[in-house]
C-alpha positions as CSV (number, residue, x, y, z in Angstrom):
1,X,-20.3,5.4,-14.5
2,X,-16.4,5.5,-14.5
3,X,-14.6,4.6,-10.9
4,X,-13.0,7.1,-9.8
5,X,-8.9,6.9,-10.1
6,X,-8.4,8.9,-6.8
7,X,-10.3,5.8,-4.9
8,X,-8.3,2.9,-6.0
9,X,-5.3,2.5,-3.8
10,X,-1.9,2.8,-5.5
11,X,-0.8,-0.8,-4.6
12,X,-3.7,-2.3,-7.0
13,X,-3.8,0.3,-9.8
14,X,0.5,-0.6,-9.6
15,X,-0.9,-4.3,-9.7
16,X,-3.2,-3.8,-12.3
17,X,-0.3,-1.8,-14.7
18,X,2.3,-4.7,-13.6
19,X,-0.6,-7.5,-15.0
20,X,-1.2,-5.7,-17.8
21,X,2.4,-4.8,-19.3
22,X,3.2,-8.3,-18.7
23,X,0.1,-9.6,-20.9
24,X,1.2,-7.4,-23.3
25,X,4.7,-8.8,-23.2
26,X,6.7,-5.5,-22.1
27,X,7.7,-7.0,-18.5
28,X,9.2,-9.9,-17.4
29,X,7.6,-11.9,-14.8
30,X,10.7,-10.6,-12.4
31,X,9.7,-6.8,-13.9
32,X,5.5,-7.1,-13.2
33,X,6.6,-8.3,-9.7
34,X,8.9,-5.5,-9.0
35,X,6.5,-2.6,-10.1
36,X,3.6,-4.5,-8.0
37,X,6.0,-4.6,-5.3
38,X,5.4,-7.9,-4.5
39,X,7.6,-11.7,-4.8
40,X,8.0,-13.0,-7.8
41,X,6.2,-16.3,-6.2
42,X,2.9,-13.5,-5.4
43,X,3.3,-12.4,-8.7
44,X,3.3,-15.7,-10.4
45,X,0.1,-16.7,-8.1
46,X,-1.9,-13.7,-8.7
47,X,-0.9,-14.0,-13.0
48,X,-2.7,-17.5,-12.5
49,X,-5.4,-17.0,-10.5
50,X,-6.1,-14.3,-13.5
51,X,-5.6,-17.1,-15.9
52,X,-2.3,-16.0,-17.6
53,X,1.0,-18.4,-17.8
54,X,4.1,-17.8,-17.0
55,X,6.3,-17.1,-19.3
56,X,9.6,-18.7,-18.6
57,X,12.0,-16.7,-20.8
58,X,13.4,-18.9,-23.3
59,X,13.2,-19.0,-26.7
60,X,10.3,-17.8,-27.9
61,X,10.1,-19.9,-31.6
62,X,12.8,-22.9,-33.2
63,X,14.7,-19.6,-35.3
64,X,15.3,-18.1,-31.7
65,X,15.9,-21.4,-30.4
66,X,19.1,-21.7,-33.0
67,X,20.2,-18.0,-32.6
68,X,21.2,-19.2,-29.3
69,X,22.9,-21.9,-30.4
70,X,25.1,-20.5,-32.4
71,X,25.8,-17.8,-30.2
72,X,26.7,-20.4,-27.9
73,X,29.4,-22.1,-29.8
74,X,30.6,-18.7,-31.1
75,X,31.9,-18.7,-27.6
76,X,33.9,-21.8,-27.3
């Protein structure tokens, strides 16, 4: 039997789109926070406790890696 949407409060079914667009790699930690409407620290804890890491935003592979290097020292 499907839950009904009218009796999950807004503030988790916000949660629960926030954790699942990060997992799917559309927000940014900083993003899934802001749509939960909660710290960035409570976001980070509550990613965890649902066994996901945070992702830190750097590069994401060695090619990326490079493409900000020489970006870099296009700028000096």
């Amino acid at each position: 039997m499907a839950a009904d949407r009218e009796s999950v409060p807004p503030e988790r079914e916000n949660l629960a789109t926030a954790v699942g667009l990060y997992a799917l790699g559309e927000y940014t930690l900083g993003q899934a926070a802001e749509h939960a409407g909660v710290s960035r620290f409570t976001m980070r804890d509550t990613l965890a406790e649902l066994g996901f890491e945070a992702r830190l935003g750097g590069p994401r592979d060695v090619d990326d890696a490079k493409a900000e290097l020489d970006a870099l020292s296009d700028l000096e």
